[in-house]
C-alpha positions as semicolon CSV with decimal commas, in nm:
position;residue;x (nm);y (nm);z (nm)
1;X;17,839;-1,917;14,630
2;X;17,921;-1,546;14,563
3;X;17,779;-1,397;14,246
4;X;18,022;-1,207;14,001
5;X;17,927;-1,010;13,662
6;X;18,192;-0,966;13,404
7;X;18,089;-0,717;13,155
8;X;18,302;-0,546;12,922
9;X;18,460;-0,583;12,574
10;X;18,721;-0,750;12,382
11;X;18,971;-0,722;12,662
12;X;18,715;-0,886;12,885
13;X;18,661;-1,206;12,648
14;X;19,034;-1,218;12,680
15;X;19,023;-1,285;13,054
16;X;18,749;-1,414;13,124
17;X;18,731;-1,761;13,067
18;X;19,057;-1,768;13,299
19;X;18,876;-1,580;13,580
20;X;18,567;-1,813;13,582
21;X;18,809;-2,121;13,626
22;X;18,976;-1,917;13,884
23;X;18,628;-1,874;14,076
24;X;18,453;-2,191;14,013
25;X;18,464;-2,333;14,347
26;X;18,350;-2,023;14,516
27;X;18,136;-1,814;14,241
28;X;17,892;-1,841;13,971
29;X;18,046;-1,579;13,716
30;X;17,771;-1,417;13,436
31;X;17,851;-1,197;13,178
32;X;17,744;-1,150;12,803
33;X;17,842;-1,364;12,518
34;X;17,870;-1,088;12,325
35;X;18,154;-0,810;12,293
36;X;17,993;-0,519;12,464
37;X;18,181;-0,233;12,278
38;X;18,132;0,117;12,391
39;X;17,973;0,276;12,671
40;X;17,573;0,344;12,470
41;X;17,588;-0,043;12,424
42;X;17,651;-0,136;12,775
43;X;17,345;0,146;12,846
44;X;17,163;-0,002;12,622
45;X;17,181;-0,356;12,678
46;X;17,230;-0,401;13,074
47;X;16,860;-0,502;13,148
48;X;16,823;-0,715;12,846
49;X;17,098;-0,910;13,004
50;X;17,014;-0,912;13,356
51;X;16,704;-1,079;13,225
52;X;16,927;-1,357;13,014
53;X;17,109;-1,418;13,356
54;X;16,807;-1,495;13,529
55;X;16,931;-1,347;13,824
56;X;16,794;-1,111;14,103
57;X;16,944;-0,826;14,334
58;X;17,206;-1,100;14,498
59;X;17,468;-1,023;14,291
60;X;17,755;-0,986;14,509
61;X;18,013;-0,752;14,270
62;X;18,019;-0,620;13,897
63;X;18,322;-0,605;13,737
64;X;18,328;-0,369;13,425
65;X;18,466;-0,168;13,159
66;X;18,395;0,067;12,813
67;X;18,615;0,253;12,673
68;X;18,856;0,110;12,356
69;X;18,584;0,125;12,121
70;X;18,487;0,542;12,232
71;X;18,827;0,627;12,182
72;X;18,874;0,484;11,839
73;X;18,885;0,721;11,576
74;X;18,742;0,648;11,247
75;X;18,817;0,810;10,864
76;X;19,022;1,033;11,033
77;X;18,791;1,197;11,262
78;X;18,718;1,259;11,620
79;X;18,680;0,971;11,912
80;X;18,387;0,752;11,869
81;X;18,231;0,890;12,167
82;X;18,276;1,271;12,298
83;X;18,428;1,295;12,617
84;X;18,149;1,500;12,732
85;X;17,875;1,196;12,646
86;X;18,134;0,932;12,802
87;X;18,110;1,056;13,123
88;X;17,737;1,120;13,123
89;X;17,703;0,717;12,978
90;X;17,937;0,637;13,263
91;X;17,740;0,788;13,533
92;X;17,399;0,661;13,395
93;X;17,543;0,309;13,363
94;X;17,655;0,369;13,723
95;X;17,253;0,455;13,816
96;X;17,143;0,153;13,642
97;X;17,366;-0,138;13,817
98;X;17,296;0,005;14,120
99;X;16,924;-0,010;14,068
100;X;16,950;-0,376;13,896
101;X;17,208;-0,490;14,158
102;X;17,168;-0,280;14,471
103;X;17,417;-0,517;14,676
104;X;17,675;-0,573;14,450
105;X;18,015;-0,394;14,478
106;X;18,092;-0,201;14,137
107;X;18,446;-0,205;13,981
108;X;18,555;-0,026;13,675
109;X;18,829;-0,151;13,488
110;X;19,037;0,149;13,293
111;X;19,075;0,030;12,969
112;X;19,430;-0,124;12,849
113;X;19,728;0,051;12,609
114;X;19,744;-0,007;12,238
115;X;20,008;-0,027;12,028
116;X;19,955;0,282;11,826
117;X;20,238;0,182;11,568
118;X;19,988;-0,172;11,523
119;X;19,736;0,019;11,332
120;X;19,814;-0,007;10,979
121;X;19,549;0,293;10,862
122;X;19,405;0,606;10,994
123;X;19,061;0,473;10,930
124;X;19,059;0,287;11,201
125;X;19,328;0,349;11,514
126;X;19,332;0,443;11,866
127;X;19,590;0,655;12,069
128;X;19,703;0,597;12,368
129;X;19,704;0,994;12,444
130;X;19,311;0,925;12,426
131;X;19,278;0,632;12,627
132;X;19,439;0,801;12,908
133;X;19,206;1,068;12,865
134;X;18,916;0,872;12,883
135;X;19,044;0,662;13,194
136;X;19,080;1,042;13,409
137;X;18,724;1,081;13,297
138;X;18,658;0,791;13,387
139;X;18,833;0,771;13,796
140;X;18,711;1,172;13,797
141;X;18,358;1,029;13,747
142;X;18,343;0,692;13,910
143;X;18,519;0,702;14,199
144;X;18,302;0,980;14,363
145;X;18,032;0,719;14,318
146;X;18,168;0,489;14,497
147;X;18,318;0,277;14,169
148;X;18,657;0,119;14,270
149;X;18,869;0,130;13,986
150;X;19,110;-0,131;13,863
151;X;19,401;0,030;13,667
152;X;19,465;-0,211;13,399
153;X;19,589;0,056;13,211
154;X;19,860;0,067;13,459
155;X;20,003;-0,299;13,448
156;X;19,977;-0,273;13,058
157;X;20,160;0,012;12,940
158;X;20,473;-0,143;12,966
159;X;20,398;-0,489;12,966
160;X;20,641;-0,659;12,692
161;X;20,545;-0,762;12,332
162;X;20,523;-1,121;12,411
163;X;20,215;-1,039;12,597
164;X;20,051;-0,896;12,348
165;X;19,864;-1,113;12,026
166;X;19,798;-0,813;11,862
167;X;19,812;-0,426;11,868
168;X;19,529;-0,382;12,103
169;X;19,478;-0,693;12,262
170;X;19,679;-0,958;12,512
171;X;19,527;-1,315;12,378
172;X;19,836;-1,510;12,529
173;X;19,927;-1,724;12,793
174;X;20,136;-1,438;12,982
175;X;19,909;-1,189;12,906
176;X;19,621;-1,325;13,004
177;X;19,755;-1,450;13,330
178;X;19,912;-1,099;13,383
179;X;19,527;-0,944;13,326
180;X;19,325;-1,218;13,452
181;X;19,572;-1,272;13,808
182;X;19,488;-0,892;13,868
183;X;19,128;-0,901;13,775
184;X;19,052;-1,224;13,996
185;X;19,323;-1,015;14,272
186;X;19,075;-0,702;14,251
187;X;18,727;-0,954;14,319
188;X;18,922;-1,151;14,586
189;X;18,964;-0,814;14,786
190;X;18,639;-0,712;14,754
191;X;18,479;-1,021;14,815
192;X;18,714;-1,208;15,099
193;X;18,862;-1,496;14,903
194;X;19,149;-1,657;14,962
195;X;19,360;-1,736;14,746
196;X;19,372;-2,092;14,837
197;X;19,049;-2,082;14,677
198;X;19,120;-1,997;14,335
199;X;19,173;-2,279;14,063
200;X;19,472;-2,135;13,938
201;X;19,840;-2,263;13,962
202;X;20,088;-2,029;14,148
203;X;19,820;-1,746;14,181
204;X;19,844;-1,540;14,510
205;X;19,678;-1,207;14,630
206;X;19,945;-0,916;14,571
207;X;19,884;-0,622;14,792
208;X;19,703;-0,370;14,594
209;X;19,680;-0,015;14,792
210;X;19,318;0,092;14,795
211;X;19,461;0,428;14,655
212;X;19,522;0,236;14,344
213;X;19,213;0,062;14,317
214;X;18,975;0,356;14,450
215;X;18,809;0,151;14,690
């Protein structure tokens, strides 16, 4: 069976139970139990859970994302994370999967739009003027590295409110099929599946230009 790692945060919990039903006949899917926040936790933490996982270099793609929790501003103040330190986090983050999982095929996810309106204070909100910021630092820094990217920012933006269980997040039955059908689309292009071999009703393989996922 293939080997896929799911790594990411809240937006990633969201989808990620439906992608490992999706793969279960043809991959063992790891990822943390944990919401991996911004970019200096995924640094951090990426060898402490490689070692959970038990696994070696046989991993056959990493699907990932950072980047809600550096944009959000807090008391009123800047990002989170500089722009300037999220690209160097992305490109050492970039280093380290490829020396923990030299055969694996690296994705980036950009991360999704908010509902700016959603939050109530401005001690704690995010802009979607930011996120898109941090997603051209992002494809600017990645792709050059050979990162595909997976533009979930794209199919969100305009995605309608029924989606959507929140402000910032898509906890529903048509959101996360919307999210998790293009995630599971993105690993079955990279990895050769059909899509008679995924576990999920009416799913198919759209045809996603490699210009749009920066493969």
């Amino acid at each position: 069976m293939k080997k896929v790692i799911l790594i990411g945060d809240s937006i990633r919990l969201g989808y990620q139970d439906y992608v490992k039903e999706g793969l279960k006949n043809v991959a063992q899917v790891f990822s943390p139990e944990e919401n991996c926040r911004f970019a200096q936790y995924v640094l951090r933490f990426l060898r402490d859970w490689k070692a959970q996982w038990d696994i070696g270099e046989d991993v056959d793609l990493v699907h990932w994302n950072v980047g809600l929790w550096d944009v959000l501003r807090l008391y009123g103040e800047d990002t989170f994370t500089t722009p300037e330190y999220y690209e160097e986090a992305l490109k050492r983050i970039v280093r380290q999967m490829k020396k923990f999982f030299p055969n694996a095929k690296l994705v980036f996810a950009t991360s999704t739009s908010v509902v700016e309106e959603g939050y109530k204070s401005k001690d704690l909100c995010r802009f979607n003027s930011d996120i898109e910021k941090f997603n051209e630092i992002a494809v600017r820094t990645l792709a050059p590295m050979g990162v595909g990217i997976n533009d979930l920012y794209e199919i969100t933006k305009n995605i309608p409110d029924y989606c959507r269980s929140d402000m910032t997040h898509f906890k529903t039955k048509e959101g996360t099929k919307i999210i998790g059908d293009r995630v599971l689309q993105v690993i079955c292009k990279n990895l050769d599946i059909s899509a008679n071999d995924i576990q999920i009703e009416d799913f198919e393989i759209v045809d996603i230009p490699d210009s749009i996922l920066g493969l």
